[in-house]
TORZA-395440 format. One record per residue: residue number from 1; x, y, z of N, C-alpha, C, O in turn. Coordinates in steps of 0.1 Angstrom, whole numbers, plus 5000, padded with zeros to 4 digits. Each point is the difference from the previous one (the first is absolute). Example, Ala and Ser with C-alpha at 12.3 -4.5 7.8 and 13.67 -1.06 7.14 Angstrom:
<recs>
+-----+------+------+------+-------+-------+-------+------+------+------+------+------+------+
|  nr | n.c1 | n.c2 | n.c3 | ca.c1 | ca.c2 | ca.c3 | c.c1 | c.c2 | c.c3 | o.c1 | o.c2 | o.c3 |
+-----+------+------+------+-------+-------+-------+------+------+------+------+------+------+
|   1 | 5132 | 4943 | 5078 |  4991 |  5012 |  5000 | 5009 | 5012 | 5000 | 5010 | 5000 | 5007 |
|   2 | 4986 | 5011 | 4986 |  5009 |  5011 |  5000 | 4992 | 5011 | 5008 | 5005 | 5011 | 5001 |
+-----+------+------+------+-------+-------+-------+------+------+------+------+------+------+
</recs>
This chain:
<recs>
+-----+------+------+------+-------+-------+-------+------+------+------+------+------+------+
|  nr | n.c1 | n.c2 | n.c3 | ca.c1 | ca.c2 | ca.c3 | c.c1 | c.c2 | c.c3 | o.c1 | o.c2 | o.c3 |
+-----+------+------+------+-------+-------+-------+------+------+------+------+------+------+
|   1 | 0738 | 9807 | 4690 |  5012 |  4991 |  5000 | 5002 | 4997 | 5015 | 5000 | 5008 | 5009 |
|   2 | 5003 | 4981 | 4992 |  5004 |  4996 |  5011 | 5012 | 4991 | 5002 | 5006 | 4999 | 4990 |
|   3 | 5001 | 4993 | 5022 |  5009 |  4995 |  5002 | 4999 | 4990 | 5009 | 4989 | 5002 | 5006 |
|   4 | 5018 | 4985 | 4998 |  4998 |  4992 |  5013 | 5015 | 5001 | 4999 | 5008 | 4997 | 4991 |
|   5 | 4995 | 5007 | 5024 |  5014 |  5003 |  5005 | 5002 | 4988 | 5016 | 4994 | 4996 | 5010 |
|   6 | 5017 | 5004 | 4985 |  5007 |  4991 |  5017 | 5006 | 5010 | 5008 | 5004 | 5009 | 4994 |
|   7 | 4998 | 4991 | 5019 |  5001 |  5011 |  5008 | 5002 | 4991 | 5013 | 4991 | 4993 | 5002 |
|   8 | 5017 | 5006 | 5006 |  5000 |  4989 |  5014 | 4993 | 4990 | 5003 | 4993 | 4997 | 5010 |
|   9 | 5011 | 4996 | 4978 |  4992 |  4985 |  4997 | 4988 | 5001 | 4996 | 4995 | 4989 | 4997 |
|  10 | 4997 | 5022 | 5001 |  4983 |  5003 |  4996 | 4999 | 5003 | 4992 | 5008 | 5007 | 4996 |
|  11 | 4980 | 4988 | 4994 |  5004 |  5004 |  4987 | 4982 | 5012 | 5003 | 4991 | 4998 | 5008 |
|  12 | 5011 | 5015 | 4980 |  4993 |  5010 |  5001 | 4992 | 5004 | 4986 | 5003 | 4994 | 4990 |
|  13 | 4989 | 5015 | 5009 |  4995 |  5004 |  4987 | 4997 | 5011 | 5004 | 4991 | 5003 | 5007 |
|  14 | 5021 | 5006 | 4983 |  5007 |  5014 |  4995 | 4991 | 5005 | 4990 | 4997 | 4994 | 4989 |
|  15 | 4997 | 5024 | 5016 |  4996 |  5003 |  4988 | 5001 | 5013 | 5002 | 4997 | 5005 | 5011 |
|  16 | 5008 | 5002 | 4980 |  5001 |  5014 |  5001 | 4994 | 5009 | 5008 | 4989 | 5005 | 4998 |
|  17 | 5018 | 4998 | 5012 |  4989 |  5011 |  5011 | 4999 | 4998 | 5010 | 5001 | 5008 | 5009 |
|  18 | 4998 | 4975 | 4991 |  4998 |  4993 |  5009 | 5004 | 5001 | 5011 | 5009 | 5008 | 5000 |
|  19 | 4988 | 4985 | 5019 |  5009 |  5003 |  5010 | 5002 | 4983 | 5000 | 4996 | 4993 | 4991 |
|  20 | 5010 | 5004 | 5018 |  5009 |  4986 |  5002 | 5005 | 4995 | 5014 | 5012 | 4998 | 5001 |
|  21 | 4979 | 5001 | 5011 |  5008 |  4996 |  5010 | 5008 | 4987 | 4999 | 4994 | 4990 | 4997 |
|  22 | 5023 | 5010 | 5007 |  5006 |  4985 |  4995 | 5007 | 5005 | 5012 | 5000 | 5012 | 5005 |
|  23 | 5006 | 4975 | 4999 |  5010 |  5003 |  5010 | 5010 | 5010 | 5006 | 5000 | 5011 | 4994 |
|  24 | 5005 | 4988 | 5011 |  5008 |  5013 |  5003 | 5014 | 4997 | 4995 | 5007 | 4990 | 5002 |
|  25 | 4997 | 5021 | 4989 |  5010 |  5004 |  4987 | 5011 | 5010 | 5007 | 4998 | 5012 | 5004 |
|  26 | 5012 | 4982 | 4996 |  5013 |  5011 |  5004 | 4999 | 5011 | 4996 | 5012 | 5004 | 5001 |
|  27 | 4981 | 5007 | 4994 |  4997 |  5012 |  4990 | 4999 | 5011 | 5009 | 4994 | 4999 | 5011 |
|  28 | 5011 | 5012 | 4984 |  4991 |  5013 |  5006 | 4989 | 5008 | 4997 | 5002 | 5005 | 4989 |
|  29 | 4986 | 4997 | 5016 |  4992 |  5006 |  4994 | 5002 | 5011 | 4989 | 5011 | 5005 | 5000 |
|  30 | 4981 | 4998 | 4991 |  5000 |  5004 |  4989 | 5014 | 5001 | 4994 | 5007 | 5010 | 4996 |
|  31 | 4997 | 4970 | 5004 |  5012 |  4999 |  4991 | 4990 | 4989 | 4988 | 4991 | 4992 | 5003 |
|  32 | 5015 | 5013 | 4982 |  4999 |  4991 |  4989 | 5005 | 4988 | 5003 | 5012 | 4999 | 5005 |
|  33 | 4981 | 4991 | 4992 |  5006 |  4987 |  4998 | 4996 | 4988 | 4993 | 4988 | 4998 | 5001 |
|  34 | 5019 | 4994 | 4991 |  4996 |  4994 |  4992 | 5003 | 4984 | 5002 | 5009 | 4995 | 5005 |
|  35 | 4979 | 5001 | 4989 |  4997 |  4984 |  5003 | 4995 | 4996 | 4984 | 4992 | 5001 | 4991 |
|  36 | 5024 | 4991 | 5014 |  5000 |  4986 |  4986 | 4995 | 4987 | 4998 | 4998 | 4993 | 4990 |
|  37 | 5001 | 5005 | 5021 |  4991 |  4989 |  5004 | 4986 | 4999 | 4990 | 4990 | 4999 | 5007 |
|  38 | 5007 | 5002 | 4979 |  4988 |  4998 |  4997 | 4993 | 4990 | 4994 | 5003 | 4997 | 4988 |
|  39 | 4988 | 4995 | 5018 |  5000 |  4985 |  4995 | 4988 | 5003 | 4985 | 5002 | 4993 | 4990 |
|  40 | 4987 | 5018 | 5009 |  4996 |  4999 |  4990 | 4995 | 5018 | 4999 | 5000 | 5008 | 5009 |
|  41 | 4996 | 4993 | 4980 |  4995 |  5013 |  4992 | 4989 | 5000 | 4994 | 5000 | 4994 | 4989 |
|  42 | 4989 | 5010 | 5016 |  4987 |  4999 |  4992 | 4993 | 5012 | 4993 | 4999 | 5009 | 5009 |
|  43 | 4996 | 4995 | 4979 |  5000 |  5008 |  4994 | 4985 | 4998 | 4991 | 4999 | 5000 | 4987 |
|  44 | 4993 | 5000 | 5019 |  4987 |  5000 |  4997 | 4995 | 4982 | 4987 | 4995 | 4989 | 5002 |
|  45 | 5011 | 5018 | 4986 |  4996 |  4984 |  4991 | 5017 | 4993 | 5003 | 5001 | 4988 | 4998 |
|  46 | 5009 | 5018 | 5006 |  5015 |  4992 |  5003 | 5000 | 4994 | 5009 | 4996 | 5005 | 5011 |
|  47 | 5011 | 4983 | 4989 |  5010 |  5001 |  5014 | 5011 | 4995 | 4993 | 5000 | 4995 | 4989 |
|  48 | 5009 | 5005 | 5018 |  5014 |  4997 |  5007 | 5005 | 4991 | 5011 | 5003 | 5005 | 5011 |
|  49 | 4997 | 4982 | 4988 |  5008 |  4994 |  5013 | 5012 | 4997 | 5000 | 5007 | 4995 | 4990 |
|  50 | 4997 | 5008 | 5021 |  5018 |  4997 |  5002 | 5001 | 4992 | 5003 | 4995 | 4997 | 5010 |
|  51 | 5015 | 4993 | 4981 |  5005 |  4984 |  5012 | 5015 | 5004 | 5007 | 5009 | 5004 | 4992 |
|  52 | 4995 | 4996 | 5020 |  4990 |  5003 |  5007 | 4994 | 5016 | 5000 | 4988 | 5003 | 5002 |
|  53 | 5026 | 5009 | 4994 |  4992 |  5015 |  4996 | 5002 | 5002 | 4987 | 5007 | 4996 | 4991 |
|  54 | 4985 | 5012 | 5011 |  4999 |  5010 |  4987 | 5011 | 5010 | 4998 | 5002 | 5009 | 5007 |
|  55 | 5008 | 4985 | 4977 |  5012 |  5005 |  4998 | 4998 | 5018 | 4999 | 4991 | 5005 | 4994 |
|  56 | 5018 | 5000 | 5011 |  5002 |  5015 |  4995 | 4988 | 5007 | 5011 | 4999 | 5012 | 5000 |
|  57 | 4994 | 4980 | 5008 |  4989 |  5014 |  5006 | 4999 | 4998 | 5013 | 5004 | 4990 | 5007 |
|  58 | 4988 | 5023 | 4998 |  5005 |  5002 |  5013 | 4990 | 5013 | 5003 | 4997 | 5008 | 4991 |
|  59 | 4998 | 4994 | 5022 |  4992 |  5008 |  5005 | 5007 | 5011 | 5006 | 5010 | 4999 | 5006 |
|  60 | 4986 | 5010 | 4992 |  5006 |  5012 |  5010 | 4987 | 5007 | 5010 | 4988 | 5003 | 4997 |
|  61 | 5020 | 4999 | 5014 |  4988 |  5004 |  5009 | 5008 | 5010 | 5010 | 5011 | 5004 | 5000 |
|  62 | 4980 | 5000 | 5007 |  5007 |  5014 |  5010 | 4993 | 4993 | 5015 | 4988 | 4995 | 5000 |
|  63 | 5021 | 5005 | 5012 |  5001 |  4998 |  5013 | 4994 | 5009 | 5003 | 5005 | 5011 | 5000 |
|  64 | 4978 | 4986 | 5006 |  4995 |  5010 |  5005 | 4998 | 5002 | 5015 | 4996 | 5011 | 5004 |
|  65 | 5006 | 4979 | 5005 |  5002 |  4999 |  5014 | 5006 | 4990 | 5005 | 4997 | 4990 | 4993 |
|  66 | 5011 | 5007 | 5018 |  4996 |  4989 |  5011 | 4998 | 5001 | 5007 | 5004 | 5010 | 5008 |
|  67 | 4983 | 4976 | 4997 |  4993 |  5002 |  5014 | 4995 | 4983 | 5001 | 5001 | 4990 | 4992 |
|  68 | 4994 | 5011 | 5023 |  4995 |  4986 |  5002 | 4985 | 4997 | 5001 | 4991 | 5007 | 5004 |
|  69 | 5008 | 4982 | 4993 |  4987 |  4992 |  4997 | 4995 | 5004 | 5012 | 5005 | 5006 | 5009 |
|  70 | 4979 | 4987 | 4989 |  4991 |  4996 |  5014 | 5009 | 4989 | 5004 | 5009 | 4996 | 4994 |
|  71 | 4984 | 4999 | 5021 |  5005 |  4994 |  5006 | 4994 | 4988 | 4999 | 4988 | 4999 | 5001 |
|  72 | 5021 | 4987 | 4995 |  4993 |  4987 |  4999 | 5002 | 4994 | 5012 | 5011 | 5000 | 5005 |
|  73 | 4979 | 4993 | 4999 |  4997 |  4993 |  5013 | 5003 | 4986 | 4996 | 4998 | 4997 | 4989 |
|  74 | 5006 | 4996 | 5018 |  5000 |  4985 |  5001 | 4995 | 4997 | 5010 | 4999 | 5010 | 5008 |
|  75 | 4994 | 4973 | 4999 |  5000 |  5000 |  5008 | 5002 | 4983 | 4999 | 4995 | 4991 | 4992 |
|  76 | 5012 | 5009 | 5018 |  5003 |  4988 |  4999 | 4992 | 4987 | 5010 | 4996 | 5004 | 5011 |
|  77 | 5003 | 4982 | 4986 |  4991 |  4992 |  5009 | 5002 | 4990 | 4997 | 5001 | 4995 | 4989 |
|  78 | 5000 | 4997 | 5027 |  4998 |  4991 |  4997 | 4991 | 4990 | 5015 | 5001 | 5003 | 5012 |
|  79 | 4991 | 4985 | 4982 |  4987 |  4996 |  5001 | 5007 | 4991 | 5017 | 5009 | 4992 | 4999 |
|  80 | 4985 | 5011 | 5013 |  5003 |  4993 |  5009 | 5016 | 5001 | 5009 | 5004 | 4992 | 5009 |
|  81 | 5001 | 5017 | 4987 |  5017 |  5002 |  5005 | 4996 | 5014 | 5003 | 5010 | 5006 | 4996 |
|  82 | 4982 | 5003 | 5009 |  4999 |  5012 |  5004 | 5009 | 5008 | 4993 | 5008 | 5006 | 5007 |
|  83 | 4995 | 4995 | 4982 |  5003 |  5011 |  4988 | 4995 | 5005 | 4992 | 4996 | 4997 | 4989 |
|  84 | 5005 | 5015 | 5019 |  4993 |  5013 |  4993 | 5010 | 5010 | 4995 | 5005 | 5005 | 5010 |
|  85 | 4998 | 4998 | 4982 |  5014 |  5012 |  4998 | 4994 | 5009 | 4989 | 4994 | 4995 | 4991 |
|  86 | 5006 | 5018 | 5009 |  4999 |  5007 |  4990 | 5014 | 5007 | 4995 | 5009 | 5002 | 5009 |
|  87 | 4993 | 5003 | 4979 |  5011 |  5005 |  4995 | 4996 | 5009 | 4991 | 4989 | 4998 | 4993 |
|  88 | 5021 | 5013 | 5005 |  4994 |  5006 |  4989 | 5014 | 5008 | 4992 | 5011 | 5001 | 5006 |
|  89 | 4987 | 5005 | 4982 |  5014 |  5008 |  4995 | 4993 | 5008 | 4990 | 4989 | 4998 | 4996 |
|  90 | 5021 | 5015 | 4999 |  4990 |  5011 |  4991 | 5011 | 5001 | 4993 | 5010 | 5005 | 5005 |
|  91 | 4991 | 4990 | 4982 |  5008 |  4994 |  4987 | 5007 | 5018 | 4994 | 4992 | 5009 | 4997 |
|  92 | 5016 | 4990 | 5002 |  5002 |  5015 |  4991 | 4999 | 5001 | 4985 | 5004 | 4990 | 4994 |
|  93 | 4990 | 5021 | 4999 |  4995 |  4993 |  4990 | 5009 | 5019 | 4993 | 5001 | 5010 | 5007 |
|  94 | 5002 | 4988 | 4977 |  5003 |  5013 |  4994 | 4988 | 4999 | 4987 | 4997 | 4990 | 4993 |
|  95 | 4998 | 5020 | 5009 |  4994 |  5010 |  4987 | 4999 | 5000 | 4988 | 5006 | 5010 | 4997 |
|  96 | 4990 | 4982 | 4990 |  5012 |  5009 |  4990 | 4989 | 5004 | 4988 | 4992 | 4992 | 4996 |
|  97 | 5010 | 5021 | 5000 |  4992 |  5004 |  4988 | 5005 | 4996 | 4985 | 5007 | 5009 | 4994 |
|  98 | 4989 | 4981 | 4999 |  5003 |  4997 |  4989 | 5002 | 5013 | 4987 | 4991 | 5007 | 4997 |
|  99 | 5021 | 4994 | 4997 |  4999 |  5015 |  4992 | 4998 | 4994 | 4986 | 4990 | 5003 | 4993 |
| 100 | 5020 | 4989 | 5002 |  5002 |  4995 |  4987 | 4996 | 4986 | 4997 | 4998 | 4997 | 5012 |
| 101 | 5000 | 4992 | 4982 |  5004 |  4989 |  4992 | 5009 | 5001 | 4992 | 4997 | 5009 | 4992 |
| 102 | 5015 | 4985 | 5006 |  5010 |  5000 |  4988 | 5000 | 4984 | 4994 | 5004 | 4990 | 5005 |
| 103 | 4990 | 5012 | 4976 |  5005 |  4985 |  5002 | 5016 | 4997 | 4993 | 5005 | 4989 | 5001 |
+-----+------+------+------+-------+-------+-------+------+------+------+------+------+------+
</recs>
């Protein structure tokens, strides 16, 4: 069984066990939390689509760290104006171990 969940504008595909890097979530590590957000339910010969969710269901998953990404480089240019700029930022990302599907 699986799930496609919305999570900080991203949408994701949930399956029991699973890990989940998604944005960084107000949570504390190894807190329960649950996401209602579920746009569909797949279930081998079923599915389930929500317009836009899926009534009554919802994922539960456990906060298993936060930490931050690699580092993404930019670099910026442009042709004949002597600009060269590089920039870079390391995105914070949380953890999350998928425990249940509820539909």
């Amino acid at each position: 069984m699986y799930a496609i969940i919305r999570c900080g504008g991203r949408q994701y595909r949930a399956e029991v066990g699973a890990m989940l890097d998604v944005d960084k979530l107000p949570y504390e590590v190894n807190q329960q939390i649950n996401l209602e957000d579920v746009l569909l339910i797949g279930d081998g010969d079923s599915t389930v689509i929500g317009q836009p969710k899926v009534e009554g269901a919802a994922v539960k998953a456990t906060v298993i760290e936060q930490f931050r990404g690699k580092k993404i480089m930019v670099f910026h240019y442009r042709q004949r104006n002597n600009l060269r700029r590089w920039t870079g930022s390391r995105p914070y990302y949380t953890r999350l171990r998928i425990d249940e599907i509820v539909k």
